[in-house]
SERO-4910 file (N, C-alpha, C, O; in steps of 0.05 Angstrom, whole numbers):
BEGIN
 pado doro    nc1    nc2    nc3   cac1   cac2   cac3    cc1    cc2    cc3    oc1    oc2    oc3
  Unk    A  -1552    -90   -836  -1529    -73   -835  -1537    -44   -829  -1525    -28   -815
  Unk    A  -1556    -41   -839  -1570     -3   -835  -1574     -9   -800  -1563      4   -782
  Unk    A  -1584    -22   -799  -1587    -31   -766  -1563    -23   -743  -1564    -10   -722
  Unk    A  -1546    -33   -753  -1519    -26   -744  -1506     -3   -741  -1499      5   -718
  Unk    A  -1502      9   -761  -1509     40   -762  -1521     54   -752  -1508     74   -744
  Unk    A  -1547     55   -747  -1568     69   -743  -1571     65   -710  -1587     80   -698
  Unk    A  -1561     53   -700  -1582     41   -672  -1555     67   -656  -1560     85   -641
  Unk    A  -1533     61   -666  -1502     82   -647  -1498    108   -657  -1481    123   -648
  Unk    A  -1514    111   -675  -1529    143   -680  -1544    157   -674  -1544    182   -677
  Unk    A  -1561    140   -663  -1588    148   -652  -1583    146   -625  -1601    156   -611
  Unk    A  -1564    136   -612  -1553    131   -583  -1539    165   -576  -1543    181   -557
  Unk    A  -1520    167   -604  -1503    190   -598  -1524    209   -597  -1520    227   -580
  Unk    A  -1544    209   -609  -1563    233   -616  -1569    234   -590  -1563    254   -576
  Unk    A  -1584    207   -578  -1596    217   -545  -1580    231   -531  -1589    248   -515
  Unk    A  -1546    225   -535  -1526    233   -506  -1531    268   -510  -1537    281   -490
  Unk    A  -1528    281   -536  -1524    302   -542  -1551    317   -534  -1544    340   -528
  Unk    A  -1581    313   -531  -1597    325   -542  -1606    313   -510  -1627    301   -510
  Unk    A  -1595    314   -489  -1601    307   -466  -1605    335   -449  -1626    344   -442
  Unk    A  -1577    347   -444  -1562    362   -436  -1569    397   -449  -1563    417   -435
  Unk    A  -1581    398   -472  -1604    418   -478  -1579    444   -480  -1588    468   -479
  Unk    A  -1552    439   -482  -1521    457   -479  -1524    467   -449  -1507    486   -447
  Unk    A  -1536    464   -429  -1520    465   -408  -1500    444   -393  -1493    420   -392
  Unk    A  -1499    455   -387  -1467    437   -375  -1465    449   -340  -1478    468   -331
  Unk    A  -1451    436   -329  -1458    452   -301  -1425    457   -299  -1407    446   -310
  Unk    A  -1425    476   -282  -1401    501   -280  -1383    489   -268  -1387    475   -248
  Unk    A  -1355    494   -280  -1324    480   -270  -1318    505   -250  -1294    510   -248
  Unk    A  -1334    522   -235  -1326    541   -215  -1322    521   -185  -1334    500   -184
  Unk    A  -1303    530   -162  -1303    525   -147  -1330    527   -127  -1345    546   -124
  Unk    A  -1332    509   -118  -1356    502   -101  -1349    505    -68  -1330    499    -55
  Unk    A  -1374    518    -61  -1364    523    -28  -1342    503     -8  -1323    504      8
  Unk    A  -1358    486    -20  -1335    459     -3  -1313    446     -8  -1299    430      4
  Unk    A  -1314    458    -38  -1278    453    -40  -1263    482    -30  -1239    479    -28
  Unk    A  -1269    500    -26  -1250    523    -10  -1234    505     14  -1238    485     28
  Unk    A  -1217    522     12  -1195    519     40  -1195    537     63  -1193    561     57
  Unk    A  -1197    532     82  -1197    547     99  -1183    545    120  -1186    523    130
  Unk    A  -1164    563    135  -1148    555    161  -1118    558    153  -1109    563    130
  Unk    A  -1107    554    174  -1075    553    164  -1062    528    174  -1070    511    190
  Unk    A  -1035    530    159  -1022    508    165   -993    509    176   -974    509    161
  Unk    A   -990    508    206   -973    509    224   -945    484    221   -949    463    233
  Unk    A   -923    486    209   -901    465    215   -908    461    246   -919    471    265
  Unk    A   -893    440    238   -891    415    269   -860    430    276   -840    437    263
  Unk    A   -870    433    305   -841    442    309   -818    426    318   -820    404    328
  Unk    A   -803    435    315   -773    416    303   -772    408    335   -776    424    353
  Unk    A   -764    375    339   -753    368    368   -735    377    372   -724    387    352
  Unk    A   -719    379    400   -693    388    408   -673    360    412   -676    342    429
  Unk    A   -660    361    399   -645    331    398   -629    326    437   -615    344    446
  Unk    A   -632    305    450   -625    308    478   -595    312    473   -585    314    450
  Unk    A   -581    314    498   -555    326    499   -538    303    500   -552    283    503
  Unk    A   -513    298    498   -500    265    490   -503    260    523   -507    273    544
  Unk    A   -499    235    516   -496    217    544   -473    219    551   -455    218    534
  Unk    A   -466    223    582   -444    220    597   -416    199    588   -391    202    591
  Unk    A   -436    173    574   -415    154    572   -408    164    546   -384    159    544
  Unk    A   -416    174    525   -415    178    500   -393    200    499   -373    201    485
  Unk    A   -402    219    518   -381    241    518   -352    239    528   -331    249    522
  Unk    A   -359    222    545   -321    212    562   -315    195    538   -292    193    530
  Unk    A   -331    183    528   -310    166    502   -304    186    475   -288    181    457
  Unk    A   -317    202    478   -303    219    446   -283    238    460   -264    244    445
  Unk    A   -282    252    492   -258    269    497   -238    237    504   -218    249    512
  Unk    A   -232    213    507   -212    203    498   -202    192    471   -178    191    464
  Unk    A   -223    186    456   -210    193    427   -206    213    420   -188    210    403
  Unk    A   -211    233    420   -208    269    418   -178    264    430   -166    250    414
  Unk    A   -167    268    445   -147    267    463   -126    248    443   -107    258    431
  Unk    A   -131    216    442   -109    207    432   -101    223    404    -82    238    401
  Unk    A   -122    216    385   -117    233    358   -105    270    368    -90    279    350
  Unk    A   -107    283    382   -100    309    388    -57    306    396    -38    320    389
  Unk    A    -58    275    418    -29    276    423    -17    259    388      6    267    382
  Unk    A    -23    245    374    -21    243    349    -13    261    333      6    259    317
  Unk    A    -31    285    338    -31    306    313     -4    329    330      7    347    317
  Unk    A      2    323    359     29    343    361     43    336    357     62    350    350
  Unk    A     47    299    357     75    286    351     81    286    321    103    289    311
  Unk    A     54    281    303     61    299    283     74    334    276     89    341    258
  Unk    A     65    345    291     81    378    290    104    379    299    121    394    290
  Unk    A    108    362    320    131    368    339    150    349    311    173    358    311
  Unk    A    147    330    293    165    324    280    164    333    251    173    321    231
  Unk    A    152    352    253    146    357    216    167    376    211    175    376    188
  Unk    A    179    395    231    207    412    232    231    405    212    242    414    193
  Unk    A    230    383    226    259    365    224    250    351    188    259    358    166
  Unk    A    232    333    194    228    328    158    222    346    141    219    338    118
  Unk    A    218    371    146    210    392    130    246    390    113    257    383     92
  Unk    A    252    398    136    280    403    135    305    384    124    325    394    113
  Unk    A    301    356    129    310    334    115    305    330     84    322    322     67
  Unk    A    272    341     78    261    328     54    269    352     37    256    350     16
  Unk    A    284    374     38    282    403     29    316    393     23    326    397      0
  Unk    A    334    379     43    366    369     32    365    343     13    382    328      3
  Unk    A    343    344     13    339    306     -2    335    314    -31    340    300    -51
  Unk    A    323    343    -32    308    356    -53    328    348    -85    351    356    -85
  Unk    A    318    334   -109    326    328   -117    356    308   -124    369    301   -144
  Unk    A    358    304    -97    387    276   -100    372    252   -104    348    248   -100
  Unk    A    387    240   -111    380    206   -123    375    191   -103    380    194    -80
  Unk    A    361    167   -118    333    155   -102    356    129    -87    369    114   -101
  Unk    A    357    128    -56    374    115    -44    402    126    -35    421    112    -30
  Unk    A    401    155    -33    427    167    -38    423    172     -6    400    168      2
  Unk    A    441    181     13    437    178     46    419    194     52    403    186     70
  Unk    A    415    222     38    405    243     42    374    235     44    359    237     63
  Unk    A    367    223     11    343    211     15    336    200     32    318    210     45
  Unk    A    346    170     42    345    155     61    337    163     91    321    155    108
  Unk    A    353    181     88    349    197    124    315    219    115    297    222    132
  Unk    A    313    230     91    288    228     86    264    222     87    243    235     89
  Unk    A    271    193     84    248    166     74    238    166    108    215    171    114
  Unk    A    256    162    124    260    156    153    241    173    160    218    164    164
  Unk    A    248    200    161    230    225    165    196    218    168    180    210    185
  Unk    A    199    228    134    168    211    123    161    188    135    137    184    139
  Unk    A    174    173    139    155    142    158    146    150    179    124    141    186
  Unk    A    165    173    202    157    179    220    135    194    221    119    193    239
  Unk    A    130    214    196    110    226    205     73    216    199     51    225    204
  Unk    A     84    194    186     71    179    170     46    157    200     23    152    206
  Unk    A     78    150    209     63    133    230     46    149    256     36    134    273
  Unk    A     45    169    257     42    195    275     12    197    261     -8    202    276
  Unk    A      9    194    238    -12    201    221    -31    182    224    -55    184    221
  Unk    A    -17    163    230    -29    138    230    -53    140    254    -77    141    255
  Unk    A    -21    141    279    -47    140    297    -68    152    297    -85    137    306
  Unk    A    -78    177    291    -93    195    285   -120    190    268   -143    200    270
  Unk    A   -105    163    243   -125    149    233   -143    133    250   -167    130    245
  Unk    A   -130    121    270   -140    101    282   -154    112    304   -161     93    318
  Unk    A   -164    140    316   -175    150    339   -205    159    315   -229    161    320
  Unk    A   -190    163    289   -222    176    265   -235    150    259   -260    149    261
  Unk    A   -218    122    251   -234     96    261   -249     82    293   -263     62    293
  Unk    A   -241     98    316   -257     95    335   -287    117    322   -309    109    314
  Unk    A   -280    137    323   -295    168    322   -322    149    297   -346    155    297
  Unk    A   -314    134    284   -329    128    259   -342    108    268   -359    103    251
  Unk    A   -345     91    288   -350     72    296   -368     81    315   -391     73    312
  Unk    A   -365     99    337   -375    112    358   -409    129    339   -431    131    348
  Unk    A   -396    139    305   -419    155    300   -439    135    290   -463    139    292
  Unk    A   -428    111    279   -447     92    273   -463     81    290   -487     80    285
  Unk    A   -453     69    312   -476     59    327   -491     81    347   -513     76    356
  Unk    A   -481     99    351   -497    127    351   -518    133    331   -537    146    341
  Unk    A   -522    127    298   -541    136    282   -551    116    291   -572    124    301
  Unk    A   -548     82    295   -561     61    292   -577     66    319   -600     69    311
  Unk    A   -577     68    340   -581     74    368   -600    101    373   -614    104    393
  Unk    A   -598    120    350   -614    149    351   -643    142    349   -648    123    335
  Unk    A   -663    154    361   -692    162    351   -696    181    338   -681    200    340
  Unk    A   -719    181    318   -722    186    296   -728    224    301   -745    237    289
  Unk    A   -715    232    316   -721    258    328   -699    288    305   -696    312    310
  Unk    A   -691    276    290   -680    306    276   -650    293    278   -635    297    259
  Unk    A   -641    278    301   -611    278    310   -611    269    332   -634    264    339
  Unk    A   -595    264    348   -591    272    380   -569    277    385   -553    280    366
  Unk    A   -558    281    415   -535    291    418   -517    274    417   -496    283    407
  Unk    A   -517    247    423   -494    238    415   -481    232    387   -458    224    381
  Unk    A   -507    239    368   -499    240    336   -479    261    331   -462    259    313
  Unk    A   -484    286    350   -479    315    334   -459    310    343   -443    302    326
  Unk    A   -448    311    374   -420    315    391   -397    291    372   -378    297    358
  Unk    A   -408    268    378   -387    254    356   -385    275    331   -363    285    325
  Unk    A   -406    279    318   -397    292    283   -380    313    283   -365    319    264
  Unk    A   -380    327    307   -360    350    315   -337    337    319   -320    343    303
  Unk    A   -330    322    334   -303    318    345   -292    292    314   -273    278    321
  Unk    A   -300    286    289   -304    273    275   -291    292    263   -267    287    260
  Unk    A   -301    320    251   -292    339    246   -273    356    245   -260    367    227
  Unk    A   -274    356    267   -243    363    283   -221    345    280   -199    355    277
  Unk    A   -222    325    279   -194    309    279   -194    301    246   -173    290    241
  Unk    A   -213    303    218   -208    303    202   -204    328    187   -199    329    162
  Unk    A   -205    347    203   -185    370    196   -162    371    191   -152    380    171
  Unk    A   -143    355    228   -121    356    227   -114    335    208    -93    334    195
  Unk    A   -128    323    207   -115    298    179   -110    307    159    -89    301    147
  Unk    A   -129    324    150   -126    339    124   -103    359    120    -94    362     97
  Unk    A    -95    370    136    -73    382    141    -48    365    144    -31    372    129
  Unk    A    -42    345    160    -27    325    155    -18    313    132      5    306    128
  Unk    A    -44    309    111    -38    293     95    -19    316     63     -2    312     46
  Unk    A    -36    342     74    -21    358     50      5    373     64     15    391     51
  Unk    A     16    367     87     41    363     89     61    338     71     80    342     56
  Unk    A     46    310     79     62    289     72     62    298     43     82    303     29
  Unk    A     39    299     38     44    306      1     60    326     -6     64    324    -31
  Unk    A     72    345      4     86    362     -2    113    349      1    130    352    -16
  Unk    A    116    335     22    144    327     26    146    299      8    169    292      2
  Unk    A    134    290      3    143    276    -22    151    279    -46    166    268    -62
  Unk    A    131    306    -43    131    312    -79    160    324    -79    169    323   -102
  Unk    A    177    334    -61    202    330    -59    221    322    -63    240    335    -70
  Unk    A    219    296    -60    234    270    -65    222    265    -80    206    253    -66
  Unk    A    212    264   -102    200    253   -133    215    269   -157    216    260   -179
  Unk    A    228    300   -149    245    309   -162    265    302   -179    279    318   -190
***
């Protein structure tokens, strides 16, 4: 048993009584220095959209654009309907000729949806179709005209909401 003891004491003794307290220095050493600089990669220029890419977003651009006047050109008139409807009862003519209004401008809205479901379709297989370059142009030009017509939606839609909240009076 002293054996046991003694043999991993006399082990520890050697580790310690090796090294005489020097130790060698945690200072940086010539060859770990850095030297030089470090230049970013410079950014690609994403190419410009393709011909076919671009005639297909100025015709969805275009339908959603005649969408969003036939919306203006009728929001006059339901402004004006849903403002006589303003608090009469639900089915009463006034409403009704109302309701009418709102469908119309509704369906006007619609189309508009359905040129931002081309536009959404056009950006997808555009990301799927892109190289791995930052973007390219047919990503960006869709995201713009994507943009643009979910503007006018957004504007559309806090019309309809206004003219409802009308008729909920």
């Amino acid at each position: 048993m002293r054996a046991a003891i003694l043999i991993p004491l006399a082990l520890l003794g050697a580790c310690s009584s090796a090294s005489n307290g020097k130790f060698p220095s945690l200072a940086t050493r010539p060859g770990e220095r850095v030297a030089g600089t470090i230049e970013p990669a410079p950014t690609p220029v994403p190419p410009p959209a393709t011909a076919a890419t671009g005639s297909r977003i100025a015709q969805v651009r275009a339908a959603a654009l005649d969408a969003h006047r036939k919306f203006e050109s009728e929001r006059g008139s339901a402004d004006s309907l849903s403002r006589a409807a303003q608090g009469s009862a639900v089915a009463n003519e006034a409403w009704s000729v109302a309701q009418v209004a709102l469908a119309s401008l509704e369906s006007a809205r619609s189309q508009a949806m359905v040129a931002m479901a081309d536009l959404d379709t056009l950006y997808v297989s555009a990301k799927d179709a892109a190289v791995a370059t930052g973007g390219s142009g047919d990503v960006d030009a869709i995201a713009a005209a994507r943009a643009e017509v979910a503007s006018w939606i957004a504007a559309e839609d806090a019309t309809l909401a206004a003219y409802r909240g009308r008729l909920r009076e």
